[in-house]
N, C-alpha and C positions, 0 to 999 in steps of 0.2 A: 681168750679170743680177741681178734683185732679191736670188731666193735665198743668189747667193752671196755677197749684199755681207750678208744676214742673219746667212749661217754665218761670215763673215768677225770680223762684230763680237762673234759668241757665244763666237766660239774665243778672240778676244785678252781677253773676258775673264774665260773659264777659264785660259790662260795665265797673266794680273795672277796668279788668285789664287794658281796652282800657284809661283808665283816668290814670294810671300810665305812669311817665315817663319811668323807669327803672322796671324790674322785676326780683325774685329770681329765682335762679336754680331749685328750687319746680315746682312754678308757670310757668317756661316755660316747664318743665318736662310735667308738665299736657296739656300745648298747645298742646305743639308736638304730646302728643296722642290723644287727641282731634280730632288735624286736619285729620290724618294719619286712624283713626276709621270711623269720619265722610265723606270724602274720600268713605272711604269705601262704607260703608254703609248708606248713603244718599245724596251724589254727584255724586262720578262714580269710582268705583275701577279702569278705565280700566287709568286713570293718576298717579298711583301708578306704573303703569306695563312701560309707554309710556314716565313716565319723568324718567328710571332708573338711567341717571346721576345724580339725585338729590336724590335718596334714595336707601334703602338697603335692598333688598329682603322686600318691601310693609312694613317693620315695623319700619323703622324709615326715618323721610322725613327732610331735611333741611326749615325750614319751616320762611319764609319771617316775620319780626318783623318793622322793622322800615326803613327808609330812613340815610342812611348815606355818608353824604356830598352831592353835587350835580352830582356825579357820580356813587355810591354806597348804597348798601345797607346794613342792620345787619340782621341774624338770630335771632331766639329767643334764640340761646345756646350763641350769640354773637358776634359771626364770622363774618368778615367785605367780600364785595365784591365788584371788581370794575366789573360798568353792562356793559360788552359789546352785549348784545343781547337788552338796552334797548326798556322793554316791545315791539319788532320787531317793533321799532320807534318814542314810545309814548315819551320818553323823551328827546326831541331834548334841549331844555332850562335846562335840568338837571332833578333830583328828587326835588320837590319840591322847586321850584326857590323859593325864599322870597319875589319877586316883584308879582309871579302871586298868588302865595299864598295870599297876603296880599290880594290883588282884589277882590278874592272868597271872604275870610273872610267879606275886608267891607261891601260884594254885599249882605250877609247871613243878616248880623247884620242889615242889611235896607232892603232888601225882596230877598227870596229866591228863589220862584217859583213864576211868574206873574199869572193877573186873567183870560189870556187867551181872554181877551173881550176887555180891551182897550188897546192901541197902547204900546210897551211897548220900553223905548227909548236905551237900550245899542242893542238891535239886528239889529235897525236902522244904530246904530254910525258902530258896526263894519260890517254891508253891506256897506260903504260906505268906513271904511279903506281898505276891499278885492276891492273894484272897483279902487279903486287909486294904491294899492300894485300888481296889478295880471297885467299880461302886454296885450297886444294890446287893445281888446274894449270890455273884458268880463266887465259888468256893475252890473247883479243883482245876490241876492244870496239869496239860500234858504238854512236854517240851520238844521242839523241833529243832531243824539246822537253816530255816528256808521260811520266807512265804508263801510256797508254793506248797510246802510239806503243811503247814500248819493250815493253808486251805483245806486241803486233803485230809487231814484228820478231823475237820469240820465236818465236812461233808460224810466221811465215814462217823464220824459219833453220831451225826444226824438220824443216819438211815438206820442205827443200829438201837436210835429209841423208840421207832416204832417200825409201823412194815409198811410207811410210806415211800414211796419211790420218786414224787416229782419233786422238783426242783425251778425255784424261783431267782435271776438273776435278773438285772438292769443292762438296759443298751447304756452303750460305753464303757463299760466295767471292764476293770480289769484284775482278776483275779490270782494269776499265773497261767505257767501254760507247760504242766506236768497234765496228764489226760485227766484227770477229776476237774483240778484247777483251773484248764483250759477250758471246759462245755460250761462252765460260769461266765471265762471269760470272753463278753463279747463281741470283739474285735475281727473280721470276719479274714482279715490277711493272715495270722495268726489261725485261724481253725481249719478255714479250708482243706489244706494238704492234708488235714488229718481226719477229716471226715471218715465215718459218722463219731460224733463225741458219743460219751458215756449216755445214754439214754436219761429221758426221764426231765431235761435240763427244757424251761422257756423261758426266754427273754421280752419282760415289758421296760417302755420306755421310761428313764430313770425321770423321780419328780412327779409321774402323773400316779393321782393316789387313784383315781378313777378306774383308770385303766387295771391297777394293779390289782382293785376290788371286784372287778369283775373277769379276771383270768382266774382270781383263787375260788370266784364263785364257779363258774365255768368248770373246774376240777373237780370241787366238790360233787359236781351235779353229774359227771358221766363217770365220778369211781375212780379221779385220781388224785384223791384228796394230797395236798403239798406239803412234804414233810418240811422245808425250810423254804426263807426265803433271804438270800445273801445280798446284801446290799456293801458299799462302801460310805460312809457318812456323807464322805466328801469323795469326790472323784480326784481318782491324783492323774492318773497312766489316760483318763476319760478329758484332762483338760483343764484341771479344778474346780471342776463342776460343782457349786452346795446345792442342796437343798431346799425346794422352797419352803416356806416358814411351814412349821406345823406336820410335813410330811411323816417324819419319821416316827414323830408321836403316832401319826395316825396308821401307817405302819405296823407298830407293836399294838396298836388296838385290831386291825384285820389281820396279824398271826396271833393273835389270843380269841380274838372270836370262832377261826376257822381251824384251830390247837394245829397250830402249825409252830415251827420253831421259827425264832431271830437269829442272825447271823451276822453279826458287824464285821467285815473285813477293816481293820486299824492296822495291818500293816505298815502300811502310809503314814498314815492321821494321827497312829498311838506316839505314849511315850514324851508328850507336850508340844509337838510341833505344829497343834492350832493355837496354843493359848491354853488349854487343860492339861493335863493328864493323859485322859486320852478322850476323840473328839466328841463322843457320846454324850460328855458330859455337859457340854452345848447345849445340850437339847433334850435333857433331863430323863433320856430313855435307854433301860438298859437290857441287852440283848441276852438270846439265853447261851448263846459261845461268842467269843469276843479273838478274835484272831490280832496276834502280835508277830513281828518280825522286827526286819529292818535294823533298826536304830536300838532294839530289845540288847543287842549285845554290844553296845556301845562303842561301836566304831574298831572293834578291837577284834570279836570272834562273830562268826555266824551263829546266830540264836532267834528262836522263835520261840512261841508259847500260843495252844488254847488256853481259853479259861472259862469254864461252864458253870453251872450250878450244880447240885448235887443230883435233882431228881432229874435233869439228863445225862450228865457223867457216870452217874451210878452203872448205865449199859456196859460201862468198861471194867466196874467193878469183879462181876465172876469169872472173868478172865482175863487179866491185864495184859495179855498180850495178844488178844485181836487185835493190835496195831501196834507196833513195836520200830524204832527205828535207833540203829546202835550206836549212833553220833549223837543225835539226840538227848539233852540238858547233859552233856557231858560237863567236868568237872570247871573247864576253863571257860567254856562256855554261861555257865550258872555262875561263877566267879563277875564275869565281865556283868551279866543282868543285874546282881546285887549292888555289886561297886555303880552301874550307871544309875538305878534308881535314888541311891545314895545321894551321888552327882547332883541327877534334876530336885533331888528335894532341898538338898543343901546350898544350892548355886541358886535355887528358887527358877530354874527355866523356863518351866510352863506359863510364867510370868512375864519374866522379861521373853519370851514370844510374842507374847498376847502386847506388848510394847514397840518390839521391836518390826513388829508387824505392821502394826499400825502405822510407826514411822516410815516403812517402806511402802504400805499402798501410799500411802498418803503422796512421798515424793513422786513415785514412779508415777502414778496416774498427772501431776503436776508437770512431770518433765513431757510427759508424753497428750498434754492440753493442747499443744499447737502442730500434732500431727496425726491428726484424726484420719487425716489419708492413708495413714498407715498401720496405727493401729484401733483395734475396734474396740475392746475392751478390756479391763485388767483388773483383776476379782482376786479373791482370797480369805483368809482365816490363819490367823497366826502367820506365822512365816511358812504357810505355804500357801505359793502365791503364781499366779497363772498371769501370761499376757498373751493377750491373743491378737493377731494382726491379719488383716486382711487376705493376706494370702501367703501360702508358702515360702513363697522366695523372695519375701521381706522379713519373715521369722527369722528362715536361715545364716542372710544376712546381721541383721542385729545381733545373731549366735555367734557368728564368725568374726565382726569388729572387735565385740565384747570378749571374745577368747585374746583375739591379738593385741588387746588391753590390759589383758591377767585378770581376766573375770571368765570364770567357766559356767555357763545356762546351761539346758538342757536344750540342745537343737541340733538336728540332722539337716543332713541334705532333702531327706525325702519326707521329715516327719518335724516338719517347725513351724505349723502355722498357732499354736499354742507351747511357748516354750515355757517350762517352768522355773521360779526362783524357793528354793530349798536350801539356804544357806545353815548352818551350825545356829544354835538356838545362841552361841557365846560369840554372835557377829558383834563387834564395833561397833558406837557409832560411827566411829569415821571409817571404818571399811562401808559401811551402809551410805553412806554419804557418798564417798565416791563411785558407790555402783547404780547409784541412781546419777550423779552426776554425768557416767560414761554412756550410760544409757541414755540421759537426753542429748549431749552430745553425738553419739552413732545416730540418732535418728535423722538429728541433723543432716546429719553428711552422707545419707541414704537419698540417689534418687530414681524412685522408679514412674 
């Protein structure tokens, strides 16, 4: 048929280009409209409109080509950047480490996807490094593709240890937004269209232990008693919101008084990018499922992980497939978790976070001393690190200098008056140096 000898010829020559190392100014000429057309017209125009820091009036887009070094990237015209919004935390290890890379690769060239049927032994090995690595007596783990899956499987092992049905989340949270993961999450542009969520879900305000002590009381009392209560440690998607001191402990003391479960959502937070391991350990409390993604497959594969204790995981024991998903700790997948934890413990990350963190609030709040006009506050924990400006359309700006400096934040058109800095745990100093230096400079030459 006509179509497919079309699709036949279009594929082999996105193939050509995907097998080159290097391409001409032609051939990225042709990507860039390419992506910028299909975009359009067969993805979603509305990321043409929504990432405007990255292009220019929908006709030409900065358009991602290659990984360069283990902090940056190259467009396809060439242009180098250092990532500070790293994928919003996928690359804790860097872009493309060469230890996890190499993982994948040997795990491909010996099998890529299991048969699904017999026992398959790397998703073994690394349930057994998360039960040695993760702290007090979480023990088993179930593997995901997502953090939005690994929500979901939270919430379903939750409901599946007892026959409670409510559910506790925090205002600002963001949890995903698959329908389980979404009535956590509480973001209310995100819910709406999809009203009514999964039953069962209330939101108190994230920080107040008060408030939280007396919704769990309030359930107790009319019969709907709270099988969990899912918090974030640290707010990432909420703004980087922490904790006021003491909360969380007290937290895990009203779900033990009122036998309610913990729920750390550490998609974000895990994996060392506060300064820990993962962020929990901050604050010396450990939850009874501990949710991972993100950065879990080290910049290389999508991977996630629960990880529970036994006397709640057990519920999944007489039938391991009440919740099943077939991409899930797949081989490459489990290859890339082992090789990154490898990484963070050998490169000592969690560490040099907890350093290179500090060396960034530290400038960034110093560059940004003499524009309080602009900006209000700038908070954080490890290298993930939050600046908040007074109003949207000074965030967006400072997102937009900084892009066209070769620094990528996390800022939109319509959603930057908190933009985040999430850079590779294996930033430079002197990449850090210069993104605090561009950034006191842009504020500079910002006037509103």
């Amino acid at each position: 048929m006509e179509k497919y000898a079309e699709v036949f010829d279009y594929s082999n020559r996105v193939l050509e280009l995907i097998e080159k190392e290097e391409i001409n100014a032609e051939e990225a000429a042709w990507v860039t409209q390419q992506t910028v057309d299909n975009f359009r017209e067969h993805v979603n125009p509305g990321f043409l409109t929504y990432r405007k820091s990255v292009t220019k009036d929908g006709q030409f887009a900065a358009v991602e080509w290659k990984d360069s070094g283990l902090n940056g990237f190259m467009d396809v015209s060439g242009k180098e950047y250092i990532d500070c919004l790293g994928g919003f935390g996928i690359y804790n290890v860097g872009h493309g480490h060469p230890k996890v890379k190499q993982a994948v690769i040997n795990q491909m060239n010996r099998q890529a996807l299991h048969s699904q049927d017999l026992l398959d032994p790397l998703r073994a090995m690394l349930a057994k490094i998360l039960a040695d690595i993760t702290p007090g007596d979480l023990k088993y783990a179930f593997f995901t593709n997502s953090g939005t899956e690994t929500v979901e499987a939270a919430l379903k092992l939750a409901k599946m240890y007892s026959d409670r049905t409510t559910f506790i989340a925090t205002t600002r949270a963001f949890h995903g937004k698959s329908l389980g993961s979404l009535s956590g999450t509480a973001k209310g542009v995100f819910r709406k269209p999809f009203l009514p969520m999964i039953p069962g879900f209330r939101h108190v305000h994230f920080g107040d232990i008060e408030m939280m002590r007396k919704t769990m009381e309030a359930c107790a009392m009319v019969g709907e008693d709270v099988a969990a209560v899912i918090v974030e440690p640290i707010q990432g998607e909420g703004g980087v919101m922490l904790p006021p001191d003491g909360y969380l402990k007290q937290l895990r003391e009203l779900c033990d008084q009122y036998g309610s479960l913990l729920i750390f959502d550490e998609v974000q937070t895990g994996m060392g990018r506060t300064g820990k391991m993962f962020c929990c350990e901050h604050y010396d409390v450990v939850p009874d499922i501990l949710c991972l993604a993100k950065a879990f497959g080290g910049g290389i594969m999508p991977a996630g992980a629960i990880v529970a204790t036994e006397e709640v995981f057990k519920s999944f024991f007489s039938n391991p497939f009440m919740h099943t998903t077939t991409f899930g700790g797949n081989p490459l997948a489990c290859a890339a978790a082992i090789a990154t934890f490898n990484v963070l413990i050998e490169e000592k990350l969690p560490a040099r976070a907890a350093e290179m963190g500090e060396f960034m609030l530290t400038g960034l709040r110093k560059a940004a001393a003499e524009h309080r006009d602009k900006v209000l506050e700038i908070r954080g924990l490890g290298l993930l690190i939050g600046i908040e400006f007074h109003d949207n359309e000074i965030g967006y700006e400072v997102a937009k200098r900084l892009f066209d400096k070769g620094i990528l934040v996390a800022g939109t058109l319509i959603n930057a008056k908190t933009i985040r800095i999430e850079p590779p745990l294996t930033i430079t100093n002197e990449q850090a140096e210069r993104v605090i230096s561009e950034f006191g400079n842009v504020l500079a030459q910002i006037q509103m």
